[in-house]
Backbone as JSON, one array per atom type, in Angstrom:
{
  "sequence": "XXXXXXXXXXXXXXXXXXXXXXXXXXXXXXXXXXXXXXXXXXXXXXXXXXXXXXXXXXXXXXXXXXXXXXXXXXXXXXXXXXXXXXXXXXXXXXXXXXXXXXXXXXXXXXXXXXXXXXXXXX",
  "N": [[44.17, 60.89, 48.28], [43.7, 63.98, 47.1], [44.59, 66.15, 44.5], [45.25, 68.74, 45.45], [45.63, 68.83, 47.91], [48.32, 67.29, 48.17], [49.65, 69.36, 47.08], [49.54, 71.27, 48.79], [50.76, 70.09, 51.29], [53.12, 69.5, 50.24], [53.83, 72.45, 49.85], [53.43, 73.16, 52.65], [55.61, 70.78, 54.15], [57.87, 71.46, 52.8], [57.98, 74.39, 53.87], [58.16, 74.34, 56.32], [60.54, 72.33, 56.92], [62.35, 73.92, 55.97], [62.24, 76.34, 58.15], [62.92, 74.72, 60.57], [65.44, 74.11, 59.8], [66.52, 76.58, 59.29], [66.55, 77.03, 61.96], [68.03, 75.9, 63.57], [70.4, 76.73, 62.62], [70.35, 79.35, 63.91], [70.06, 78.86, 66.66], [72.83, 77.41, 67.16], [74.12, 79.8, 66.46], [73.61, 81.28, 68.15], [74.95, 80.19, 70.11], [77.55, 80.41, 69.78], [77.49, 83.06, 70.03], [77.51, 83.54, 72.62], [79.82, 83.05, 73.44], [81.02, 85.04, 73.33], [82.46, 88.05, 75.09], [82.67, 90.88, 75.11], [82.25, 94.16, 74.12], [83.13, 95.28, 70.59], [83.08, 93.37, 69.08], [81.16, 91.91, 70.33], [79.17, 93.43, 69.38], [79.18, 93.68, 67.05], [78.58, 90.9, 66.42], [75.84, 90.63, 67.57], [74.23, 92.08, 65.92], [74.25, 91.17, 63.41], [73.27, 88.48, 64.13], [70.78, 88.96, 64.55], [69.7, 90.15, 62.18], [70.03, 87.93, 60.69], [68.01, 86.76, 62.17], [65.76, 88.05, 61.57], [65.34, 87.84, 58.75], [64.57, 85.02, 59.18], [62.25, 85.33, 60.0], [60.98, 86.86, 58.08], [60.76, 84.27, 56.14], [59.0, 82.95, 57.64], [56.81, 84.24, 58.17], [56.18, 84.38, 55.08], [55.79, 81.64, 54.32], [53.83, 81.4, 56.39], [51.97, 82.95, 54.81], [51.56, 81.38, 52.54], [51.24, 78.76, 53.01], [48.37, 79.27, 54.57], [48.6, 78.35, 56.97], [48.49, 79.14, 60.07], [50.11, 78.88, 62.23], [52.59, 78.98, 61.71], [53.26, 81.77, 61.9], [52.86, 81.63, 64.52], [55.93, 80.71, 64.55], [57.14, 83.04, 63.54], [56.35, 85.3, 65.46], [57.87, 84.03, 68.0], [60.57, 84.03, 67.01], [60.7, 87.03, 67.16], [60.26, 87.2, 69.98], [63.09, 86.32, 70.45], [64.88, 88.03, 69.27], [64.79, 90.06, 71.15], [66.02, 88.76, 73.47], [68.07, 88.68, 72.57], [68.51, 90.96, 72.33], [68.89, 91.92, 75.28], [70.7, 90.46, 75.83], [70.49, 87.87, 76.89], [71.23, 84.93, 76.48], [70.16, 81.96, 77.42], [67.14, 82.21, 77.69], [66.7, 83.2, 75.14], [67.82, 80.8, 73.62], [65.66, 78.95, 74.62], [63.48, 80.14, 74.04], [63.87, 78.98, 71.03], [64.11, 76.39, 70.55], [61.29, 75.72, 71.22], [60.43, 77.46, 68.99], [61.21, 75.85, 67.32], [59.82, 73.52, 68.09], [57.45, 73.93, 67.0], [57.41, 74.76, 64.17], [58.14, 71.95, 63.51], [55.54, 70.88, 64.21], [53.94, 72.03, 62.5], [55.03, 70.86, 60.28], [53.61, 68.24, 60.65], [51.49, 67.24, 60.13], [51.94, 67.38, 57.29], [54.22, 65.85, 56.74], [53.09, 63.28, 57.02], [50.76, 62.94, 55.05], [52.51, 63.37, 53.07], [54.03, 60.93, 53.54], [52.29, 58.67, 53.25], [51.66, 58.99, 50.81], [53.76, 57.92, 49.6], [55.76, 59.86, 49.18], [57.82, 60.79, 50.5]],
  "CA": [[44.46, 62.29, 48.58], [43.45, 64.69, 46.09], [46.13, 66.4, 44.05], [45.58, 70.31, 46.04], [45.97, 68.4, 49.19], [49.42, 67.09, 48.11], [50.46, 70.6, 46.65], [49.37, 71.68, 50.15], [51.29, 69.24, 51.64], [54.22, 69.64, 49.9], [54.45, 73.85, 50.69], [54.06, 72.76, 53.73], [56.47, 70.39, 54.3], [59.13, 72.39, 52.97], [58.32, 75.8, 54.61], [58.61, 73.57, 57.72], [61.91, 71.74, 57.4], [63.41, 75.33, 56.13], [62.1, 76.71, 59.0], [63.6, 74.11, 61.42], [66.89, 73.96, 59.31], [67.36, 77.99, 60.27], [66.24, 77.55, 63.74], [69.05, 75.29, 63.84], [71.33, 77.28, 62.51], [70.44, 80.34, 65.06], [70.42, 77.8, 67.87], [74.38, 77.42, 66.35], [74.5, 81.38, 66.25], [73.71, 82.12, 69.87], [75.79, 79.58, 71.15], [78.93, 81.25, 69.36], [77.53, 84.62, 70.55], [77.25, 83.37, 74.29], [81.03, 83.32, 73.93], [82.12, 86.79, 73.01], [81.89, 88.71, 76.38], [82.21, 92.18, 75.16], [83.33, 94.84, 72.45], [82.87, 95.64, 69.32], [83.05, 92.05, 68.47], [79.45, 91.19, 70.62], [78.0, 94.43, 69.1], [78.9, 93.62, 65.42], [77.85, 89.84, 66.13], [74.24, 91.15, 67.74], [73.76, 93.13, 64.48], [74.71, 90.22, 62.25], [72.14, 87.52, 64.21], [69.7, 90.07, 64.73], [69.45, 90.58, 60.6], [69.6, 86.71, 60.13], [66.47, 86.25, 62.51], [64.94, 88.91, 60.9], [65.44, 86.7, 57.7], [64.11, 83.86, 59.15], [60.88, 86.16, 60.44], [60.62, 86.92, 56.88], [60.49, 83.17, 55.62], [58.11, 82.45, 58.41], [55.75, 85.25, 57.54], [55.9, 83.87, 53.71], [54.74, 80.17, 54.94], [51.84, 81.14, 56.89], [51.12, 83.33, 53.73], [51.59, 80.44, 51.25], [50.0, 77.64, 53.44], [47.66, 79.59, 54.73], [48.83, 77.62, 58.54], [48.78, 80.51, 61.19], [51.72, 77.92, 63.34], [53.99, 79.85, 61.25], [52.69, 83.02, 62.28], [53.27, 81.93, 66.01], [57.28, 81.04, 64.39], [57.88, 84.04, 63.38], [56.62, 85.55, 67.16], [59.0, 83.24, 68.92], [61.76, 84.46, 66.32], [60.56, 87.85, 67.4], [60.77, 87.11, 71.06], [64.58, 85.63, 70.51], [65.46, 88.97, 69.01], [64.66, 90.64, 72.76], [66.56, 88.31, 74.09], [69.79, 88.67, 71.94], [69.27, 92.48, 72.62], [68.95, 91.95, 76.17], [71.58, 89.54, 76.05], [69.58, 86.92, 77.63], [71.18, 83.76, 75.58], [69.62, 80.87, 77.99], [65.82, 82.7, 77.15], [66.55, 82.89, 73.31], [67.67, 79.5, 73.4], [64.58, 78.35, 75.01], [62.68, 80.01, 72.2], [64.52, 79.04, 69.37], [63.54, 75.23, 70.97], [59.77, 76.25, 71.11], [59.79, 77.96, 67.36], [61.62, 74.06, 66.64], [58.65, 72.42, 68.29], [55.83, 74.51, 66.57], [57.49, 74.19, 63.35], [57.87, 70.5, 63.4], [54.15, 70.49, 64.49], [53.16, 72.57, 61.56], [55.41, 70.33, 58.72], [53.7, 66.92, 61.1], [50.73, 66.72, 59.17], [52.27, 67.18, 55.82], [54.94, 64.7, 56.39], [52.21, 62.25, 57.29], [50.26, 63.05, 54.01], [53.33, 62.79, 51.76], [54.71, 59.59, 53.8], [51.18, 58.03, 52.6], [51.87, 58.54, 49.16], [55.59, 57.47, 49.08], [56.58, 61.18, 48.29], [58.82, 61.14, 51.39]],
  "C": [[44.34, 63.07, 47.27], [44.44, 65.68, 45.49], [46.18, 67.94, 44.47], [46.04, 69.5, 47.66], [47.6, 68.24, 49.28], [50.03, 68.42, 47.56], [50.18, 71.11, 48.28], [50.64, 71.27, 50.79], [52.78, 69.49, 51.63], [55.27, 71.08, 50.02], [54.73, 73.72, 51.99], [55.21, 72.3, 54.79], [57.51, 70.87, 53.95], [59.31, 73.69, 53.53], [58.67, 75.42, 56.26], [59.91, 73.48, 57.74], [62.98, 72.84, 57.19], [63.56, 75.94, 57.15], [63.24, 76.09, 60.31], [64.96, 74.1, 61.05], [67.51, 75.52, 59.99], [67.27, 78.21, 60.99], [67.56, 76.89, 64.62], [70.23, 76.05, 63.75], [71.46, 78.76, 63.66], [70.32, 79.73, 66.4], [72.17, 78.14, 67.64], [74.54, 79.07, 66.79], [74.61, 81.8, 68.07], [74.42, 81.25, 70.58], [77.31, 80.21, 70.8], [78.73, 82.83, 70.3], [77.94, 84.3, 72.05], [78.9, 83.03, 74.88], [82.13, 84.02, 73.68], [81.45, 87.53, 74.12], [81.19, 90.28, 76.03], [82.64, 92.97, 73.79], [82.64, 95.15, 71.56], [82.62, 94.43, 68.41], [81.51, 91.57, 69.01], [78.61, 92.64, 70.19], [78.11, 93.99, 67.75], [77.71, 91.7, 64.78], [76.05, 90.11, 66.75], [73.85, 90.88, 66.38], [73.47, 92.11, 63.62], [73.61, 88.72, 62.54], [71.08, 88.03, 64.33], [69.13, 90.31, 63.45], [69.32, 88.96, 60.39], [68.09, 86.32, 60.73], [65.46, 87.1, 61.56], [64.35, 88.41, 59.24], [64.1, 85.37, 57.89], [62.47, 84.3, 59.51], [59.95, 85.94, 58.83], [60.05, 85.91, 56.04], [59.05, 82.51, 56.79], [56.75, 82.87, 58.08], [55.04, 84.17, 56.15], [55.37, 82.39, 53.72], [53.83, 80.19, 55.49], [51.4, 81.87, 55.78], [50.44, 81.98, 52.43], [50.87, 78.96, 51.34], [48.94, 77.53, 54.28], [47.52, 78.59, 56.65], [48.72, 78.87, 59.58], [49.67, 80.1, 62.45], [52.8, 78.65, 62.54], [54.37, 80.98, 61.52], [53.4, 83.17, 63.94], [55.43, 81.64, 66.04], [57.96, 82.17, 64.65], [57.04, 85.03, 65.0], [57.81, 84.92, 67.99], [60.21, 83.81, 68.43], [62.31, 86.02, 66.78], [61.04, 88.04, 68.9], [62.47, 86.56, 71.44], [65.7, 87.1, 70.49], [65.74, 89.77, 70.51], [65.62, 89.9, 72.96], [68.13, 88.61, 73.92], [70.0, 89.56, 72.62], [69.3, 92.38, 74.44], [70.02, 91.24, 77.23], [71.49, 88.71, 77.09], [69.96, 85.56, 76.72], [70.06, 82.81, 76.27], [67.87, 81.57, 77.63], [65.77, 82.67, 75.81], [66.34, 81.56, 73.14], [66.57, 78.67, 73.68], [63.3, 78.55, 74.29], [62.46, 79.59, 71.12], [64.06, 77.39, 69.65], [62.34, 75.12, 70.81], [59.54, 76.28, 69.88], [60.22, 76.43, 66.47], [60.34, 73.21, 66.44], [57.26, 73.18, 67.53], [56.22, 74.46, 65.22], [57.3, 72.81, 63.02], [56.42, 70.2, 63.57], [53.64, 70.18, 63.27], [53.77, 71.14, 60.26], [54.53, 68.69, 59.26], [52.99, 66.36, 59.95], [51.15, 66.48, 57.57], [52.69, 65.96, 54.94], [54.18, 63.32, 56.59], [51.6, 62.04, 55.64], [51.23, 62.7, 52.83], [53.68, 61.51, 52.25], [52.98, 58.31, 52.96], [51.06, 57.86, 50.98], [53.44, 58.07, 49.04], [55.83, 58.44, 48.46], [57.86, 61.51, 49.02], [59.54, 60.02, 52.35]]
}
């Protein structure tokens, strides 16, 4: 493997498992939300997962920039489509996103982790 392949490889693989690490954590987020009914308490928590996806949009964006993948591209859509959902307060549809943007991440880091497991980098 030639040594741009493994720098490849290696953006890769970590814009991936970040990816999946905060999809996890907003998985986590909407299950807390899905048990505040009403108030001022499910409008401030909206606001507050609504700015973290927006985050994670952001890091998604910056991985299909950096490894030039366009599966990151379709992340940060799914992340996009979650946001609707929050606002529509549709948990069971987010959640079924936030599963999706899991499985298209993991796709994107597959090859990587294949490429580094071949060199004993991982």
């Amino acid at each position: 493997m030639a040594e741009e392949e493994v720098k490849r490889a290696l953006i890769v693989f970590n814009y991936a498992e970040r990816l999946k690490a905060g999809l996890i954590i907003a998985w986590n987020l909407l299950e807390a939300l899905s048990e505040i009914r009403e108030g001022a308490e499910l409008v401030g928590a909206e606001k507050v997962l609504v700015t973290y996806l927006n985050a994670l949009i952001s890091e998604a964006n910056i991985a299909a920039n950096a490894s030039k993948l366009e599966g990151f591209r379709e992340v940060a859509a799914k992340l996009e489509a979650i946001i609707e959902g929050v606002r529509r307060r549709d948990s069971a549809a987010a959640q079924g996103l936030v599963s999706e943007a899991i499985s298209v991440a993991t796709t994107q880091g597959d090859w990587a982790a294949r490429k580094l497991a071949e060199r004993n980098l991982i």
